[in-house]
ZAMARGU-4260 file (C-alpha; in steps of 0.2 Angstrom, whole numbers, plus 5000, padded with zeros to 4 digits):
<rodrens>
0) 5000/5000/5000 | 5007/5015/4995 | 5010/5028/5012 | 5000/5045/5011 | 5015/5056/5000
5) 5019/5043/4988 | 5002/5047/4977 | 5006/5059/4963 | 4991/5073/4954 | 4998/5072/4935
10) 4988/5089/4925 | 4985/5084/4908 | 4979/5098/4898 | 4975/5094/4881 | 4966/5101/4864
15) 4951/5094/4868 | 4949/5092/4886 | 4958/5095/4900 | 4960/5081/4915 | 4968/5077/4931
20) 4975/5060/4937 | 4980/5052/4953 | 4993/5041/4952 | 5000/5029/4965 | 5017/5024/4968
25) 5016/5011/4955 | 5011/5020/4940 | 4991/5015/4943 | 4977/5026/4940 | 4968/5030/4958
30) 4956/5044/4952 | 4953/5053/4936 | 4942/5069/4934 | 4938/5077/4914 | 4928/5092/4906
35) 4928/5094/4888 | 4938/5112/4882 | 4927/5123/4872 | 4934/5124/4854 | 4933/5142/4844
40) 4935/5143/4825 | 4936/5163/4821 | 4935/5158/4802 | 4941/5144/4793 | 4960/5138/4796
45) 4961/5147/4813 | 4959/5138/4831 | 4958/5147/4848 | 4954/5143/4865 | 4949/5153/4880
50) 4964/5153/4892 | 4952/5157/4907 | 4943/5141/4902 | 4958/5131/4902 | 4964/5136/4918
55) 4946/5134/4925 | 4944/5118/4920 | 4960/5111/4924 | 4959/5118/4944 | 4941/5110/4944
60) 4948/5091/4937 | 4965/5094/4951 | 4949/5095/4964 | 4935/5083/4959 | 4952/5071/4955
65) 4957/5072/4972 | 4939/5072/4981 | 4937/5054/4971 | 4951/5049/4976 | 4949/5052/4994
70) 4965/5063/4995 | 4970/5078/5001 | 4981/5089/4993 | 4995/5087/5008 | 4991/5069/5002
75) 5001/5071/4987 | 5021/5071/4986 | 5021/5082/4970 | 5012/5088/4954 | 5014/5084/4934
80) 5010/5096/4922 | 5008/5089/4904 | 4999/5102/4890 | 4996/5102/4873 | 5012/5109/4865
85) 5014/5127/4852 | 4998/5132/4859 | 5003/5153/4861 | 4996/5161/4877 | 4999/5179/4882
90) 4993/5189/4897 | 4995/5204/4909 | 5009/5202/4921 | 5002/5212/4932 | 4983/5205/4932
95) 4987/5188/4928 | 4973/5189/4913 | 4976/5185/4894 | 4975/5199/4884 | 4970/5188/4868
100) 4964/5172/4865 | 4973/5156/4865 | 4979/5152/4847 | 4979/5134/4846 | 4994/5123/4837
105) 4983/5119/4823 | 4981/5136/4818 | 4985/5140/4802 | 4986/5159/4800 | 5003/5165/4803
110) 5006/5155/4786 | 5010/5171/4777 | 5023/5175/4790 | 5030/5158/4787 | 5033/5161/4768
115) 5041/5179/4772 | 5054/5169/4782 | 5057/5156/4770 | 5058/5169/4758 | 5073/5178/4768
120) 5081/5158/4767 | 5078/5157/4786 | 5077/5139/4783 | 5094/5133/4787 | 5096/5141/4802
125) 5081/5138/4809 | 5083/5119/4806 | 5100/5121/4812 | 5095/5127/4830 | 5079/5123/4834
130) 5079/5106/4825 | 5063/5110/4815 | 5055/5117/4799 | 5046/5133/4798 | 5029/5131/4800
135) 5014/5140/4806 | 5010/5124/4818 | 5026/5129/4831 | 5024/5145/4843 | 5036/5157/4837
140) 5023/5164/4824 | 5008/5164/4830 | 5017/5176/4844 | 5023/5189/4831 | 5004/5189/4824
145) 4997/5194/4841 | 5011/5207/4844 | 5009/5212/4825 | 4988/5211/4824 | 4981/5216/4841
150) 4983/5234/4843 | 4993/5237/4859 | 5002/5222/4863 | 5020/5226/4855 | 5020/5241/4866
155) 5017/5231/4880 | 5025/5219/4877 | 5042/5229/4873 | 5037/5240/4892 | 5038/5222/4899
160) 5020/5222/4905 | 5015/5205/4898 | 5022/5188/4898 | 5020/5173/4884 | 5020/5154/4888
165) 5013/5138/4880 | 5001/5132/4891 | 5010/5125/4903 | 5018/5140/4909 | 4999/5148/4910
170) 4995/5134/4920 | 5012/5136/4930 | 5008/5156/4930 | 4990/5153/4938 | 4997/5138/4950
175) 5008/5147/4959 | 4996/5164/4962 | 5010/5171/4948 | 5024/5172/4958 | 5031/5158/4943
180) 5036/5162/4926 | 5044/5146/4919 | 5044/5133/4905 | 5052/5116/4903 | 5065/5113/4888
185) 5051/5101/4877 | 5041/5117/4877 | 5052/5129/4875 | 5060/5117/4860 | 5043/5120/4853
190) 5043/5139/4851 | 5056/5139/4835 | 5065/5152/4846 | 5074/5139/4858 | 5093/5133/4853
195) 5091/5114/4859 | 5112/5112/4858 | 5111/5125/4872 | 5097/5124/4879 | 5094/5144/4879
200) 5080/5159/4871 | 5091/5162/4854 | 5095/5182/4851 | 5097/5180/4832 | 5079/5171/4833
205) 5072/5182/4843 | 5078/5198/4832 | 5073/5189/4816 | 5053/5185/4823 | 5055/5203/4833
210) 5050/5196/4847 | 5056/5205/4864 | 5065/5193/4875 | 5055/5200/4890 | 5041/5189/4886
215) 5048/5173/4889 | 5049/5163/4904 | 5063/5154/4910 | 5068/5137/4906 | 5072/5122/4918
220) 5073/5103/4914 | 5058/5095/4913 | 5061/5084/4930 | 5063/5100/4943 | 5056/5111/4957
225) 5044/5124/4947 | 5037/5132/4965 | 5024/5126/4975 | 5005/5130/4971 | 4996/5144/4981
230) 4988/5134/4996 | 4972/5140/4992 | 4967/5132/4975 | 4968/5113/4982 | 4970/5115/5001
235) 4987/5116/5004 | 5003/5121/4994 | 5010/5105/4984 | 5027/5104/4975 | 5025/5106/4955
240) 5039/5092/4948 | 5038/5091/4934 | 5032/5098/4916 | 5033/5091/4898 | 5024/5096/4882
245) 5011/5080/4879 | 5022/5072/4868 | 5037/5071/4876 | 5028/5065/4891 | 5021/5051/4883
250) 5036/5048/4878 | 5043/5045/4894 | 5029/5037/4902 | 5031/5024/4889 | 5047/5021/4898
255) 5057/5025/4880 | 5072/5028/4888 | 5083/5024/4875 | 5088/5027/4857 | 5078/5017/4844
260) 5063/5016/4855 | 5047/5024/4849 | 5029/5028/4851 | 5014/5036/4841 | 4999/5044/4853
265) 4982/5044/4844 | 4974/5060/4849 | 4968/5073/4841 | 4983/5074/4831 | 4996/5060/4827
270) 5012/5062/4834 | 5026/5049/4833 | 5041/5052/4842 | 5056/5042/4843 | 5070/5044/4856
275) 5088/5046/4846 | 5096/5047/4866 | 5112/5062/4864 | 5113/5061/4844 | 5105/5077/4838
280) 5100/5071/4818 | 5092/5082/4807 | 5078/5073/4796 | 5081/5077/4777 | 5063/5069/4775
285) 5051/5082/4781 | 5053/5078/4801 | 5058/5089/4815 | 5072/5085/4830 | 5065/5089/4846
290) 5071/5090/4865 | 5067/5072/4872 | 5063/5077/4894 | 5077/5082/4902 | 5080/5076/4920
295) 5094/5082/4933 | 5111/5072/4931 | 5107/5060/4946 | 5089/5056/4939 | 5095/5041/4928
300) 5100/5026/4929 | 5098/5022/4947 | 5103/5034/4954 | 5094/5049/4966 | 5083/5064/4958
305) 5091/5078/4961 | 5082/5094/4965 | 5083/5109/4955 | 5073/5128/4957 | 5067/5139/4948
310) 5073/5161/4945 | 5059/5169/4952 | 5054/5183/4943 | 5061/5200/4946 | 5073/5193/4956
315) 5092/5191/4954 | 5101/5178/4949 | 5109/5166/4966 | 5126/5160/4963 | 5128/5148/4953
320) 5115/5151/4942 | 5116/5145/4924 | 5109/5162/4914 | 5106/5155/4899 | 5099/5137/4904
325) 5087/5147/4918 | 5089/5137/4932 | 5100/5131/4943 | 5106/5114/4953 | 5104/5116/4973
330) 5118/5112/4984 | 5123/5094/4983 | 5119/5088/5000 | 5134/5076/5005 | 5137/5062/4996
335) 5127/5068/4979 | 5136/5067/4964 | 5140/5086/4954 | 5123/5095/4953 | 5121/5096/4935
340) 5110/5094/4921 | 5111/5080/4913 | 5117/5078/4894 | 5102/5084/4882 | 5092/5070/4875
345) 5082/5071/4857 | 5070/5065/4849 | 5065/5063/4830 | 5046/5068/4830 | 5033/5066/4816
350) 5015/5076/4818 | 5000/5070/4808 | 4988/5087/4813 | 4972/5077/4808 | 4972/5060/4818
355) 4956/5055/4832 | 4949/5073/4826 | 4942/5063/4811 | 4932/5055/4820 | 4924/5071/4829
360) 4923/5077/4810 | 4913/5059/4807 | 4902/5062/4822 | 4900/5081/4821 | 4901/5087/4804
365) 4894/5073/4794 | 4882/5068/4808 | 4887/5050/4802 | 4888/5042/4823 | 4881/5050/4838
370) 4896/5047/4846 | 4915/5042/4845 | 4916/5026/4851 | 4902/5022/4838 | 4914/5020/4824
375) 4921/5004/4829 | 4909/4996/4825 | 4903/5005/4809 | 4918/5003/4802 | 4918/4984/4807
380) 4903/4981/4797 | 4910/4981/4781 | 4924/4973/4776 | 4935/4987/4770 | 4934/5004/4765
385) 4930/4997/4747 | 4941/5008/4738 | 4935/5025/4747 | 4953/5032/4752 | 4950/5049/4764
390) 4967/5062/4767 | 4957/5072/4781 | 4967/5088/4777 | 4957/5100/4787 | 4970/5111/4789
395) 4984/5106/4777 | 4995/5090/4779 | 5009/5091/4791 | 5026/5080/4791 | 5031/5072/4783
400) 5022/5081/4768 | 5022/5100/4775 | 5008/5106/4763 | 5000/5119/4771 | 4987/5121/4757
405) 4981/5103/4755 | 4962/5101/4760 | 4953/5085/4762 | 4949/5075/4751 | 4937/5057/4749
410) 4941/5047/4735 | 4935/5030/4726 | 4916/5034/4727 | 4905/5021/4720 | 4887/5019/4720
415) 4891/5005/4733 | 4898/5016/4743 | 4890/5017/4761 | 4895/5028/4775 | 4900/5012/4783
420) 4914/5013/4769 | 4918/5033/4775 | 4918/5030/4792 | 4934/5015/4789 | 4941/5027/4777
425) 4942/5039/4791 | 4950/5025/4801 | 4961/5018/4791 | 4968/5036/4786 | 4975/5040/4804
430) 4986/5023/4801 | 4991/5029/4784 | 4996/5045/4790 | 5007/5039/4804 | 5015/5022/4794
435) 5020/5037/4781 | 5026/5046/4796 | 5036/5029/4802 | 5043/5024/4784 | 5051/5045/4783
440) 5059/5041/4799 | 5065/5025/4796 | 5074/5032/4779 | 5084/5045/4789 | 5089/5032/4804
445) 5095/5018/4790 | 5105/5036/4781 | 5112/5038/4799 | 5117/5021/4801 | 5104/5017/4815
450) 5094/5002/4819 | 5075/5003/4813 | 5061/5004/4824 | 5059/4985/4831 | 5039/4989/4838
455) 5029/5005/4841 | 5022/5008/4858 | 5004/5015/4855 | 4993/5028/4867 | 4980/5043/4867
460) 4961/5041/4866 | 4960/5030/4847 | 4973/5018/4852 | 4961/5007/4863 | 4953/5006/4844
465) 4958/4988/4843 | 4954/4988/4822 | 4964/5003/4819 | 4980/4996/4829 | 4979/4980/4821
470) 4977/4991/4803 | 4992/5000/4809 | 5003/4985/4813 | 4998/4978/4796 | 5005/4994/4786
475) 5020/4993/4796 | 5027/4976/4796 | 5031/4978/4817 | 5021/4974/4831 | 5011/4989/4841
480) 5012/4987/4857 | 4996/4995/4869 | 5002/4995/4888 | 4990/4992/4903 | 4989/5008/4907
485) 4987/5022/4889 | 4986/5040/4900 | 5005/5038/4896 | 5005/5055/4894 | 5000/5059/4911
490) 5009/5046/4918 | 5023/5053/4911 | 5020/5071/4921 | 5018/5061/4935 | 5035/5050/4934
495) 5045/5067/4929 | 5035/5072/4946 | 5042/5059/4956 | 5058/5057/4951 | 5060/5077/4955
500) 5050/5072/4973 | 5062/5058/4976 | 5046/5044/4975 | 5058/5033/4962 | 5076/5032/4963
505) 5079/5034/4944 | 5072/5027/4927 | 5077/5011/4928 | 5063/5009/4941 | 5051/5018/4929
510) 5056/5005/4915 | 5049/4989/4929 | 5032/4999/4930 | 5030/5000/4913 | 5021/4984/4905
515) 5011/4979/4890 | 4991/4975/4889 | 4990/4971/4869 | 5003/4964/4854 | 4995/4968/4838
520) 5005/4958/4825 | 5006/4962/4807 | 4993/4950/4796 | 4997/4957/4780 | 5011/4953/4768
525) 5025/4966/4765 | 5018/4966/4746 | 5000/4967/4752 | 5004/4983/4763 | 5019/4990/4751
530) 5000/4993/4737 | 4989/5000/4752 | 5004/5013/4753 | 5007/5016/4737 | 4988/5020/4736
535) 4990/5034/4749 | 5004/5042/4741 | 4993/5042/4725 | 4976/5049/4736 | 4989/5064/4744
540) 4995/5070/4728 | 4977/5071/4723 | 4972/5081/4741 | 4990/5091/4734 | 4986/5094/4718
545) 4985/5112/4710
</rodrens>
């Protein structure tokens, strides 16, 4: 049984929802509390949220999480923060409030800004430092549209009056009453302003986007102390751990700990990530490097977490303190090893923008199932898609195809054709789009002289679909792999939490918790799937076309 402060609150704020999770000391869910995030479309191609409504929702899952649970908050060694990643918010420093809107990742309107960089040949150093390609989808622009658009904001913003995080630092911002102004290195490695080789805001990037530095927060690993939050929101104040953009965290709640392993989360989006451990490879097809979670130098292996803090605002720097990084190790009590960070870890990541959201598409815009977990079955009662191929480019196609003005398209229509076959298409296109992502990744690690991908660990809302993972193990020739427990990306948060808190020694500890509920082997020939490709390709250059 685990003892009153080994239970850890993971925050999990995503696109859709936002939810809150109380693990115990083994990695299994004891409570979980969700509300569903109000979407807002301005007009076609752009995505905001309220940031009042993310922040509401998010305090009220922490306390109906913990009130299931039976818990208190002094019940709870330490906090997790995990958030949908790009997502731009920006607020008043002084009030606390946004002075705008969210603008969602999958917002496409600082696409003209994009081009104006490429057309300054941006490209290269942008890839260089950052590790990825310009595109509307990462922070950097949609921050320069609201300085640029909203009349006021560049002149507060240049007097220091407002302050710019992904969400997790709005979340970290409200948390701590606002006495915290912090990121963790996957988020800020999100920004297309962040130099992952040393880990710190980039001037040249900064004067090329115009963006003031004053803005950002300051960076820590993702495995740190962030502050405690105000004692008033849950009942007492509580540690805050650790913090990683979703992706990363599922990452690391899939225990992939080591070059070569990967996983692909079926949420809203598809996004496949696999760890390449201290080698920094640039993709040459159409994939981004990002910063894998970063831990403190004695948070791996077996050995102890070690604690780091956080600058707080305003405030000057201790001794000791890295500038740049922005944050610093504490003292080492006797015996610890050097407090340092430890090396920089990657990972070689893949985003499909359009993956479960098909199927809200399905249930709210063709009205074609009354709920999501409907399309299982509908899907299951035809055989296949009978020809129908869908590329559900609602918003343009991301990697490994970067084509901001493909829309979607549904081809193969027959007089046969039932929306049985449309609601498989839809299906089947999520697993498309990710063995696409999978076969671009596996072309730059064979260049590199790596080892392929041996099986994908699979997790996010779809993946309990048990005919799209079998689908997806069939176009990819390896098994998939679902584990007991899928909120790998809260899991995650709450792992980087403990290790910070001092709950597990290191990750090999994390790696024994981790174990498999499903292996969905491949049933189709490599000739059989090799033609089911080929036919994709041949369906996105249609979606692509003129």
């Amino acid at each position: 049984m685990a003892s009153p402060t080994d239970y850890l609150l993971a925050l999990d704020q995503g696109t859709s929802s936002s939810r809150s999770i109380v693990f115990d000391r083994g990695g299994r869910i004891v409570a979980m509390a969700q509300r569903e995030l109000p979407q807002i479309y301005p007009q076609p191609g752009w995505v905001e949220h309220d940031p009042m409504d993310i922040w509401r929702g998010q305090l009220a899952t922490a306390r109906d999480a913990l009130a299931k649970a039976g818990l208190k908050a002094a019940d709870v060694r330490a906090i997790g923060i995990t958030n949908q990643r790009e997502t731009t918010v920006l607020w008043n420093r002084r009030t606390g409030q946004p002075v705008h809107h969210a603008i969602v990742w999958q917002d496409r309107r600082a696409e003209p800004l994009c081009a104006e960089l490429r057309g300054r040949g941006m490209q290269d150093v942008i890839q260089r430092k950052t590790g990825l390609v310009i595109d509307a989808y990462f922070s950097a622009t949609k921050l320069r549209w609201l300085l640029d658009e909203v009349p006021g904001l560049r002149a507060q913003a240049e007097a220091g009056e407002l302050a710019f995080g992904t969400v997790d630092s709005w979340l970290i911002w409200q948390l701590t009453g606002g006495r915290v102004h912090a990121t963790d290195v996957t988020n800020a490695s999100r920004t297309m302003l962040f130099d992952v080789h040393r880990n710190a805001w980039d001037d040249e990037l900064l004067g090329a986007l115009d963006i003031p530095a004053a803005l950002l927060p300051q960076v820590q690993p993702s495995s740190s102390f962030f502050g405690e939050t105000d004692a008033a929101l849950l009942g007492a104040a509580v540690p805050i751990g650790g913090v990683a953009g979703d992706q990363q965290a599922a990452l690391f709640g899939q225990a992939c700990f080591d070059a070569g392993m990967a996983k692909n989360t079926y949420g809203t989006g598809c996004f496949l990530l696999m760890h390449t451990g201290e080698r920094f490879q640039p993709s040459t097809n159409g994939l981004v490097v990002t910063s894998a979670a970063q831990l403190a130098a004695r948070a791996v292996g077996n050995g102890a977490a070690l604690l780091t803090t956080p600058l707080a605002n305003g405030v000057a720097a201790p001794q000791g303190t890295d500038i740049q990084h922005g944050f610093h190790a504490r003292a080492p009590a006797p015996g610890d090893a050097a407090a340092a960070v430890a090396a920089a870890q990657y990972a070689m990541e893949g985003s499909v923008f359009v993956g479960g959201a098909v199927v809200q598409w399905l249930r709210d815009g063709l009205r074609a199932i009354k709920g999501s977990a409907e399309v299982q079955a509908l899907a299951e009662s035809v055989p296949d898609a009978g020809g129908v191929m869908m590329v559900p480019a609602f918003t343009g196609l991301g990697a490994p195809y970067w084509n901001a003005d493909a829309r979607g398209t549904i081809t193969g229509l027959t007089r046969g054709t039932t929306v049985a076959h449309i609601a498989r298409a839809a299906l089947e296109s999520i697993a498309y789009q990710s063995a696409a992502l999978l076969a671009a990744m596996s072309r730059d690690v064979e260049a590199a002289g790596g080892t392929p991908v041996a099986e994908l660990r699979v997790d996010g809302g779809a993946c309990v679909n048990d005919l799209l993972m079998q689908f997806q193990a069939d176009l990819l020739g390896i098994p998939v792999v679902r584990p007991a427990v899928v909120e790998t990306t809260a899991l995650g948060a709450a792992f980087l939490a403990g290790l910070s808190s001092g709950v597990y020694a290191g990750t090999d500890e994390l790696s024994a918790l981790w174990k498999a509920e499903r292996r969905f082997l491949p049933t189709l020939s490599r000739t059989q799937a090799e033609a089911a490709m080929a036919r994709w390709e041949h369906a996105v250059r249609q979606a692509t076309a003129g």
